[in-house]
C-alpha positions as CSV (number, residue, x, y, z in Angstrom):
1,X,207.5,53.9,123.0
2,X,205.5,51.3,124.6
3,X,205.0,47.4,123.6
4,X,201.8,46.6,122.6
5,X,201.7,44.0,125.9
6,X,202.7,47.4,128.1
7,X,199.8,48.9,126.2
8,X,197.2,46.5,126.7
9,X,198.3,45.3,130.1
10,X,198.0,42.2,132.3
11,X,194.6,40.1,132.3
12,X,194.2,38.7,135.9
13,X,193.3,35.5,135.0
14,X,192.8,33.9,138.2
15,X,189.4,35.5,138.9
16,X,187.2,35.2,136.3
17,X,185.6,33.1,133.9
18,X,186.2,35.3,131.1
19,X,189.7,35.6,130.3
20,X,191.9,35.4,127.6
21,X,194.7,32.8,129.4
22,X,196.3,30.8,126.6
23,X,194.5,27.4,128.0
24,X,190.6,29.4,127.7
25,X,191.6,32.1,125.8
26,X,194.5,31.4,123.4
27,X,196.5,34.1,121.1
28,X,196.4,33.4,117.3
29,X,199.5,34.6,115.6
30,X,198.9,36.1,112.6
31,X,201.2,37.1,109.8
32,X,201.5,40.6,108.1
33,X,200.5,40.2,104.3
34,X,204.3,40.9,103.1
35,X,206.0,43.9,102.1
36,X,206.1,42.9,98.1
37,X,202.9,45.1,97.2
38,X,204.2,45.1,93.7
39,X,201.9,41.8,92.6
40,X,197.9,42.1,92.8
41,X,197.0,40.9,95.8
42,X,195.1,37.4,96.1
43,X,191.8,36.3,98.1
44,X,191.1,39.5,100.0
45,X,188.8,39.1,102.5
46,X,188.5,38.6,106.7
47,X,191.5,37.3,107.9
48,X,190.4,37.4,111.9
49,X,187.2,38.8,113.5
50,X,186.7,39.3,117.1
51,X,183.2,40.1,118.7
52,X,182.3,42.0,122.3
53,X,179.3,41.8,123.7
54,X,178.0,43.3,127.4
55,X,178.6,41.5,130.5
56,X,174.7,41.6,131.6
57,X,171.2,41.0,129.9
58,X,168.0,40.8,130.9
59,X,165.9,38.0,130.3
60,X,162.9,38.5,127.0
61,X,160.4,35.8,129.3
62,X,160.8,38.1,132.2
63,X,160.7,40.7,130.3
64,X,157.4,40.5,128.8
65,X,156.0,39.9,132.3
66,X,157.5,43.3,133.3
67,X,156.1,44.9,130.5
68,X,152.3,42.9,131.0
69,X,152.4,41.7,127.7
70,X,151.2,38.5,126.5
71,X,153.8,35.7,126.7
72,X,155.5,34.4,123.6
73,X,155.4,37.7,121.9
74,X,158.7,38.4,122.8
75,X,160.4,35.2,122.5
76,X,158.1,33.4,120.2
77,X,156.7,35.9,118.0
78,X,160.2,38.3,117.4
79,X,162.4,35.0,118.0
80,X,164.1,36.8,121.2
81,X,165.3,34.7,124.3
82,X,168.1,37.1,125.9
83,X,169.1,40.9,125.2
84,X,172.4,42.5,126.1
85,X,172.3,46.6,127.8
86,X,174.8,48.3,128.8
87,X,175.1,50.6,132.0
88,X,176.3,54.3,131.8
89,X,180.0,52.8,132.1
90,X,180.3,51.8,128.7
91,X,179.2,54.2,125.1
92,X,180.5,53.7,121.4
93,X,183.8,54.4,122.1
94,X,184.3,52.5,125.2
95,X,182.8,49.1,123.5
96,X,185.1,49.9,120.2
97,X,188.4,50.5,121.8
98,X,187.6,46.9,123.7
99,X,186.9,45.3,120.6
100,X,190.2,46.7,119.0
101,X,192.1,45.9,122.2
102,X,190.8,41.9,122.2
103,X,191.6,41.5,118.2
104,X,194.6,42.5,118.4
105,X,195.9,41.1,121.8
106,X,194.5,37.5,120.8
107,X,195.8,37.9,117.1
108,X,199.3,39.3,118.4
109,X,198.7,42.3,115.7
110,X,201.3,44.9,116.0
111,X,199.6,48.4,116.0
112,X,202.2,49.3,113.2
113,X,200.4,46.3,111.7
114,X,198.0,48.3,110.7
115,X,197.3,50.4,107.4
116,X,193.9,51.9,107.4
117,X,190.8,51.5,110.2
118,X,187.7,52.5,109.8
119,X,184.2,52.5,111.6
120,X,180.8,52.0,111.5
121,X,178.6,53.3,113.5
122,X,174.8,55.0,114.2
123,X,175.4,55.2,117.5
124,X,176.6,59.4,117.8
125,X,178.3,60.8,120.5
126,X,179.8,63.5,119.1
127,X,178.7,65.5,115.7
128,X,182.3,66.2,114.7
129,X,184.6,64.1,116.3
130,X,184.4,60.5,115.2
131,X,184.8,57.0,117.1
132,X,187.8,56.0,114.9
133,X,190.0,59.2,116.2
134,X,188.9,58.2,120.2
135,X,190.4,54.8,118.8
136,X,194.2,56.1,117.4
137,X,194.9,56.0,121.2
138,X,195.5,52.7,120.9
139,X,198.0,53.3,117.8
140,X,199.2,56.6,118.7
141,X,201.7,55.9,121.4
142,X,203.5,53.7,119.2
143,X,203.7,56.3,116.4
144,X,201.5,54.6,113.7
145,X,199.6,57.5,113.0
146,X,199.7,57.4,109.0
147,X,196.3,55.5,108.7
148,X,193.6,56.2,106.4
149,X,189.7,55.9,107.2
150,X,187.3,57.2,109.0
151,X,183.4,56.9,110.3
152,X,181.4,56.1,107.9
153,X,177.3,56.2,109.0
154,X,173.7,55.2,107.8
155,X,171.4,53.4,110.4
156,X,173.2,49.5,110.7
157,X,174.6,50.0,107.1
158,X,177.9,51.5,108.1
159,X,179.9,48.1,109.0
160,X,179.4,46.8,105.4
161,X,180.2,50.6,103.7
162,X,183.7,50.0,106.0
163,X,184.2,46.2,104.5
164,X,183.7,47.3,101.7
165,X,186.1,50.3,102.0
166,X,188.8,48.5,103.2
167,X,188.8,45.4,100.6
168,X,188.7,48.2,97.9
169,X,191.7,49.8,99.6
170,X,193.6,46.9,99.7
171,X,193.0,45.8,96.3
172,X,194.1,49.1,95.0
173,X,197.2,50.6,94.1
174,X,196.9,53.0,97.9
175,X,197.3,49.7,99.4
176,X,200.7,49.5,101.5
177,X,201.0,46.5,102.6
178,X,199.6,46.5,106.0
179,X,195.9,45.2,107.0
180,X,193.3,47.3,107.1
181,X,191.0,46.8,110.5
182,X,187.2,47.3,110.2
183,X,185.1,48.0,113.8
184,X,181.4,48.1,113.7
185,X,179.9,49.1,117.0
186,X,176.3,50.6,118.7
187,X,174.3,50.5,121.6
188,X,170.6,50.0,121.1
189,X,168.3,51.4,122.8
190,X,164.4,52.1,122.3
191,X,162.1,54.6,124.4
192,X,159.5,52.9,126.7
193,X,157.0,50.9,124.4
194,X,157.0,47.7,121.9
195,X,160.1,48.5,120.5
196,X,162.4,48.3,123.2
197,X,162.3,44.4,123.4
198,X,164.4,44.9,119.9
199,X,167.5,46.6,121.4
200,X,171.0,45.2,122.2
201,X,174.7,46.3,122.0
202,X,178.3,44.9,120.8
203,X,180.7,45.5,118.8
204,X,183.0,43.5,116.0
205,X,186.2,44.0,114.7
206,X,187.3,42.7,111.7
207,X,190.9,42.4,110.3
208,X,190.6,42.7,106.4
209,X,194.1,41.9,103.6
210,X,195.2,38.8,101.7
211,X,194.9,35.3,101.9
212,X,191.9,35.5,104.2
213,X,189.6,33.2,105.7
214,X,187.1,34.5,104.6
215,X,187.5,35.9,100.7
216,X,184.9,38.4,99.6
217,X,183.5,37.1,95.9
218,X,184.6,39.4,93.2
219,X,181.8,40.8,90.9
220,X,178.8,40.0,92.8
221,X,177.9,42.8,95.3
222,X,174.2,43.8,94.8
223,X,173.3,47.1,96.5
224,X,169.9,48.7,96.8
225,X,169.8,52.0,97.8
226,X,166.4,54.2,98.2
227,X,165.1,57.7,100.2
228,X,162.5,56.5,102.8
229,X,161.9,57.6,106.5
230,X,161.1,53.9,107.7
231,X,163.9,54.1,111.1
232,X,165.5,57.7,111.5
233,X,167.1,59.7,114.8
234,X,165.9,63.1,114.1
235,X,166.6,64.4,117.7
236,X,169.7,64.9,118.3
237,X,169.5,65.4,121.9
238,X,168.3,62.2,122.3
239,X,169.7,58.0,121.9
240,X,165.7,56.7,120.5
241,X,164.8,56.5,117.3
242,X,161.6,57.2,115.2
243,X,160.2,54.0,114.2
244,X,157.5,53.0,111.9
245,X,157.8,49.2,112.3
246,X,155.7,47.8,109.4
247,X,157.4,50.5,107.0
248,X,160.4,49.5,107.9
249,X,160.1,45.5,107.7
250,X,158.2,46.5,104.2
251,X,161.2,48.2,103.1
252,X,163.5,45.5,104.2
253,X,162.3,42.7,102.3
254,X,161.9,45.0,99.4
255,X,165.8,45.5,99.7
256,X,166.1,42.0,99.6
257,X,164.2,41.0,96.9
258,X,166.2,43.9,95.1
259,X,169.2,43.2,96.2
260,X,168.7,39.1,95.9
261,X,167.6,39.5,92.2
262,X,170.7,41.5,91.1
263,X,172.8,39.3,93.2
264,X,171.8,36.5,91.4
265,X,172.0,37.9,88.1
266,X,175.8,38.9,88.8
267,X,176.6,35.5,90.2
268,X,175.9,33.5,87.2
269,X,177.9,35.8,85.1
270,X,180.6,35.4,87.3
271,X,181.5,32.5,89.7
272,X,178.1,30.2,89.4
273,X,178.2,27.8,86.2
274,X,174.7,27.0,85.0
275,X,171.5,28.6,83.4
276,X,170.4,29.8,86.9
277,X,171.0,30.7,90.3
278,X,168.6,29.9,93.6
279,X,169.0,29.2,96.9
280,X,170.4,25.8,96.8
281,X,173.5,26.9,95.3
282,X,174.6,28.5,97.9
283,X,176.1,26.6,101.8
284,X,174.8,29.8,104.2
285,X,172.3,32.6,104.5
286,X,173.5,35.6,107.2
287,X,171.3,38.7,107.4
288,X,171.1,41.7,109.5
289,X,168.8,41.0,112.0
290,X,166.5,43.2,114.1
291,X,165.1,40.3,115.5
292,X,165.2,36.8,114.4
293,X,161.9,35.7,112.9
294,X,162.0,38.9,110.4
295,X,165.3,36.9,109.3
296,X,163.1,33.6,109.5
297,X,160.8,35.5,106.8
298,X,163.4,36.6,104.5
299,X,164.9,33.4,103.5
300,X,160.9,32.7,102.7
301,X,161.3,35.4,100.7
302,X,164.4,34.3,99.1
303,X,162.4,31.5,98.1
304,X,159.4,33.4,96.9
305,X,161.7,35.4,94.7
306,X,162.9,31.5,93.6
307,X,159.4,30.2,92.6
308,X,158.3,33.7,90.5
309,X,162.0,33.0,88.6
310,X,160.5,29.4,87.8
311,X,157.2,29.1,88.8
312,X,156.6,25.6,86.5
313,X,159.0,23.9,89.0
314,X,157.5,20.6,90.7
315,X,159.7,21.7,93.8
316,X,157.2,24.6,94.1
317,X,153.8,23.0,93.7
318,X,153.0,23.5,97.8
319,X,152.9,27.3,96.8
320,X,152.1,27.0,93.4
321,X,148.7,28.8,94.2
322,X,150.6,32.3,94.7
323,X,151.9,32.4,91.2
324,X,149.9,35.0,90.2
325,X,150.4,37.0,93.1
326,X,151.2,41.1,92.5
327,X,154.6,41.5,93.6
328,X,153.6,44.5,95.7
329,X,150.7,42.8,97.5
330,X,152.8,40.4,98.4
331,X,154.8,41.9,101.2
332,X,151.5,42.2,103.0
333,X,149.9,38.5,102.0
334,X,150.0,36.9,105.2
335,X,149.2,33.7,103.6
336,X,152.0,34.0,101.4
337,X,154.1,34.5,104.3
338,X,153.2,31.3,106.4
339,X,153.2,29.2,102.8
340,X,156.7,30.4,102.4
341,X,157.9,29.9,105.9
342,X,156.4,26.5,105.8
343,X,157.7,25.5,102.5
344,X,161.3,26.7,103.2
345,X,161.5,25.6,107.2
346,X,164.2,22.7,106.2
347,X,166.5,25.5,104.3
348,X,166.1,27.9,107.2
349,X,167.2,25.6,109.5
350,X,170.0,24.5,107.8
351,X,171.0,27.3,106.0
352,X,170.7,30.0,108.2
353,X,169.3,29.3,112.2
354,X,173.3,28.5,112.8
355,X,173.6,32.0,111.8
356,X,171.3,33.6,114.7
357,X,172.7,32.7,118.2
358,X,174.2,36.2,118.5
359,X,170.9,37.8,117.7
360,X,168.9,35.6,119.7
361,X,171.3,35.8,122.8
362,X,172.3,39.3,122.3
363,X,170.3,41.6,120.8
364,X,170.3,43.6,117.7
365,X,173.7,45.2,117.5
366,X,172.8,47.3,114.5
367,X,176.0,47.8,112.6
368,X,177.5,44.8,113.9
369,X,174.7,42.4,113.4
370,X,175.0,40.8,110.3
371,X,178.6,40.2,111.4
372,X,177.4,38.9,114.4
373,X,175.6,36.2,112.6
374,X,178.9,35.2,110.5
375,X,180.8,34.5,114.1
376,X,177.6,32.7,114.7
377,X,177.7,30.7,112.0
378,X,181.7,30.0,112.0
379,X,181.1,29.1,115.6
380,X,178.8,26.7,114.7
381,X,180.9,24.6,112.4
382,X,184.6,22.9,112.2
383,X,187.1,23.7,109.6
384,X,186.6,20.5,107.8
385,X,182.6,21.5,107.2
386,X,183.5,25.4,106.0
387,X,186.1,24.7,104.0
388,X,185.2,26.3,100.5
389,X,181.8,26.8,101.0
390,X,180.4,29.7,100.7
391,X,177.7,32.0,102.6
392,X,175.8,35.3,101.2
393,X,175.4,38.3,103.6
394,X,172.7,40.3,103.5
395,X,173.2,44.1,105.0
396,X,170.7,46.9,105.5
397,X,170.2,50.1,107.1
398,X,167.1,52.4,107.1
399,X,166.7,55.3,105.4
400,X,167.8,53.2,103.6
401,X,170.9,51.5,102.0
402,X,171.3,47.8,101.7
403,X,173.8,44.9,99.6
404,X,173.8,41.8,99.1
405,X,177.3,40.2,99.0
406,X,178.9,36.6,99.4
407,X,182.6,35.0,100.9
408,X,183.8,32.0,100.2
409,X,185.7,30.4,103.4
410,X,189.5,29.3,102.7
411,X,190.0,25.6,101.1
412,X,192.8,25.2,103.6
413,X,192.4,23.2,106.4
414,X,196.2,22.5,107.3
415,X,196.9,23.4,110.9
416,X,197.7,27.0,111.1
417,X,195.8,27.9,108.1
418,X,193.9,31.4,108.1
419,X,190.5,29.2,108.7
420,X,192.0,27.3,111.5
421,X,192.6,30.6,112.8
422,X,190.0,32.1,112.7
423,X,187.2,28.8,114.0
424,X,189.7,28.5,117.2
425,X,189.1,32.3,117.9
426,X,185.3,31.4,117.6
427,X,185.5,28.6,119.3
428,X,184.7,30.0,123.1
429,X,181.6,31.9,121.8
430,X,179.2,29.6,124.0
431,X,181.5,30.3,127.2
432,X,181.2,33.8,126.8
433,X,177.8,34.0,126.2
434,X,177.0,32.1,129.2
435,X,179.7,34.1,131.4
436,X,176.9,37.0,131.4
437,X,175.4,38.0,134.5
438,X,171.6,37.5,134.1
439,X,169.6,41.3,135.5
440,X,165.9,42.0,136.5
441,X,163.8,43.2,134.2
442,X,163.3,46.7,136.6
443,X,167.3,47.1,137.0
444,X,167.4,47.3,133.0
445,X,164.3,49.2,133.5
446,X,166.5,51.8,136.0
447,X,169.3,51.4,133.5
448,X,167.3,52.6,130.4
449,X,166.3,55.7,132.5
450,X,169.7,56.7,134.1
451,X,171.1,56.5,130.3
452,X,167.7,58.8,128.9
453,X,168.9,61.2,131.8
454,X,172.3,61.8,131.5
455,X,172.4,61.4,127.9
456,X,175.3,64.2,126.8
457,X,175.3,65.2,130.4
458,X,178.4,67.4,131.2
459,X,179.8,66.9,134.1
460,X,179.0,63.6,134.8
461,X,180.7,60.2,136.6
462,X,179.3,57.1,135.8
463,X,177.7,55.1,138.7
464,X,177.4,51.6,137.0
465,X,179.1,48.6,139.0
466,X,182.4,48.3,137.3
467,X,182.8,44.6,139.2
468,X,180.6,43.2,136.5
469,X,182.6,44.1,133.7
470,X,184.4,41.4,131.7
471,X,187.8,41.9,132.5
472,X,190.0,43.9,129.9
473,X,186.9,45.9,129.0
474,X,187.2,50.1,128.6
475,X,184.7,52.1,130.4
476,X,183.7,55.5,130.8
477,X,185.4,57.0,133.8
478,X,184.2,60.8,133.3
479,X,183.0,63.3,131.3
480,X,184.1,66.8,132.1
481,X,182.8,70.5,131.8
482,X,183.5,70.3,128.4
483,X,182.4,66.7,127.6
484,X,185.6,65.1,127.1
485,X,185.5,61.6,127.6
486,X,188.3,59.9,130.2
487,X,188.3,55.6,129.5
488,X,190.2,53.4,131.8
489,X,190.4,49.3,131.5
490,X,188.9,47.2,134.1
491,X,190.3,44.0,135.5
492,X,194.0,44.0,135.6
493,X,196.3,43.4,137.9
494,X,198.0,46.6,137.7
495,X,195.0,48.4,138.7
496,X,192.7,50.2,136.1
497,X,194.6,52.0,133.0
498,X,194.0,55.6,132.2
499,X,194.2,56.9,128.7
């Protein structure tokens, strides 16, 4: 039986930027919940998160000069300045078990530490075998194999299902004392055309039990669920989507309105004391985010969904002229749009903007993009300023499925404290994201092509530089005959590990 430092290995610290060295890079001890499961456990929640993202991007200004489009419309008019690929060395798997890996080295988690993990993912590899049984390598060799979960899937939906999952599991009588670990991970990627400016890749882990950082509300999750071909993968031979992109932004907001309005009527019966509920009663807006001015029009849509609640309100007189607007017109009133953006700029900015450097800087991460803009927004503050406050998340996935759900962060800000915790493992986000190595427009160009080509191609070796990998990350080493998948990790001094 192996240690879990035998497991992981040794980072080489010496040579690059990104490293997880206890002077950049230190480990977080965290605590197991206890063994007394016999008392209802308290303030369940995220107890640590850790996010990976790609080593290499390509620039959205260079971009849109490779693609001979007008500029702005990448950076101004989709809110896009970088977007993170990956080469053929790294799939699903290979960004998950690096996400797991990093979690749990810089958390000093114990595999046995673990209870239950499950994922969430669109991005499909294989139609039977799932990402979270590719990840039990990392558990398996220290016989922690009793652990329930599994994949769970719809479009960039499947992250939350998994929260959501896990807190239930540990706030039920199959709870066992152990945390449960949530991993939402994709890659993507968009055939030749308008839509490939939107892609990205990452993946997040999140470890989920008591006395979190991060508590999940009681009572409040507000879910809107609804058949609808707006974003779908119908070829299975293939990684690209079928989009219809005005559908599908259509039937976002419409999620959120639904979603918002049932949110709101569940928080004032619950945690919120007064007659009602808008957006200034709550510290932080995070959404899934496809790209960042759809988010940018969705918290002026929160506060359209506001002004129709209380129209009479002298707050609202700028817009008061859209009172009588039909609720179904309105997702295609373009001068309600820019009122609304207008009207709620100072809210977006400090409400949610915090919330978008991952998205901005990365990509859209699908499953992992909502979480992505909690790290951003943790990342953005100290202790002192998150302290009890409270942000509402906003998931979706096409097809669709969508909630609307809230955390409140920790009141305690003593040194060592859960919240401590987890802002000093956020704390380096900048430094990573600027550890990147930049790429030319036609290299991602060649990328997207080589991955269209060998897609499920079996034989195959990757050919992707491993030298610009962040240290400590899997990557595909081979596929065989049979398409079984061989990961090693780059960047340690022992040479590469084989599993």
């Amino acid at each position: 039986m192996k240690d879990s430092s035998a497991l992981f290995g040794v980072l080489d610290v010496q040579s690059v930027l990104y490293s997880f060295s206890k002077d950049k890079h230190p480990s977080i001890e965290i605590k197991m919940p206890g063994a007394n499961i016999n008392s209802w456990p308290e303030n369940v929640g995220i107890v640590a998160m850790e996010i990976y993202f790609p080593s290499q991007y390509v620039d959205q200004t260079e971009l849109e000069k490779f693609d001979g489009i007008p500029a702005g419309k990448y950076t101004i008019g989709l809110g896009q300045d970088k977007m993170g690929f990956c080469s053929d060395r790294e799939d699903v798997h290979s960004l998950c078990l690096t996400v797991v890996q990093n979690l749990m080295q810089r958390n000093n988690i114990k595999p046995s530490d673990i209870g239950r993990l499950e994922v969430g993912t669109e991005t499909i590899i294989d139609k039977s075998k799932s990402v979270k049984s590719v990840l039990m390598q990392l558990f398996q060799e220290e016989d922690n194999t009793d652990m329930e979960g599994i994949d769970t899937t719809n479009a960039c939906y499947g992250g939350t299902n998994a929260l959501f999952n896990s807190v239930n599991w540990v706030e039920s009588s199959s709870w066992n004392g152990k945390y449960a670990l949530v991993v939402c991970g994709d890659i993507a990627v968009y055939a030749t055309g308008p839509a490939r400016c939107t892609g990205g890749a990452g993946a997040i882990a999140m470890l989920v039990g008591p006395n979190a950082a991060a508590i999940l509300d009681r009572g409040v999750r507000a879910s809107h669920m609804e058949h609808v071909y707006d974003f779908y993968k119908p070829d299975l031979s293939s990684e690209y989507p079928v989009v219809d992109g005005a559908l599908s932004i259509k039937c976002y907001l419409k999620a959120l309105d639904k979603c918002y309005q049932r949110y709101k009527t569940k928080a004032l019966s619950t945690y919120h004391q007064g007659s009602s509920f808008t957006m200034a009663d709550v510290d932080s807006f995070c959404f899934h985010t496809p790209f960042c001015k759809l988010v940018q029009k969705s918290v002026a849509r929160l506060m359209f969904n506001d002004f129709i609640a209380s129209p009479d309100n002298p707050k609202y007189a700028e817009v008061s002229a859209f009172r009588d607007v039909n609720p179904e017109e309105s997702y295609s009133n373009k001068d309600l749009e820019k009122a609304f953006v207008k009207a709620s700029a100072e809210v977006f900015a400090k409400k949610t903007q915090p919330s978008l450097k991952i998205a901005n800087q990365v990509g859209n991460m699908y499953t992992p993009s909502v979480y992505g803009s909690l790290c951003s927004y943790i990342s953005s503050n100290d202790v002192a300023s998150l302290a009890n406050k409270r942000a509402v998340l906003f998931s979706y996935g096409s097809g669709l499925a969508s909630s609307m759900y809230s955390v409140r962060f920790s009141e305690d800000t003593t040194p060592g404290s859960p919240l401590t915790k987890l802002v000093a493992s956020l704390a380096d986000l900048n430094t990573r994201l600027e550890s990147r190595r930049k790429v030319e427009p036609s290299l991602f160009s060649d990328a997207m092509k080589l991955r269209e080509d060998t897609h499920h191609q079996a034989p195959y070796t990757p050919v992707g530089d491993l030298s610009s990998l962040f240290p400590g990350t899997w990557y595909l080493a081979s596929v065989d005959e049979k398409h079984r998948r061989k990961y090693e990790v780059a960047g340690y001094t022992n040479g590469h590990q084989k599993c």
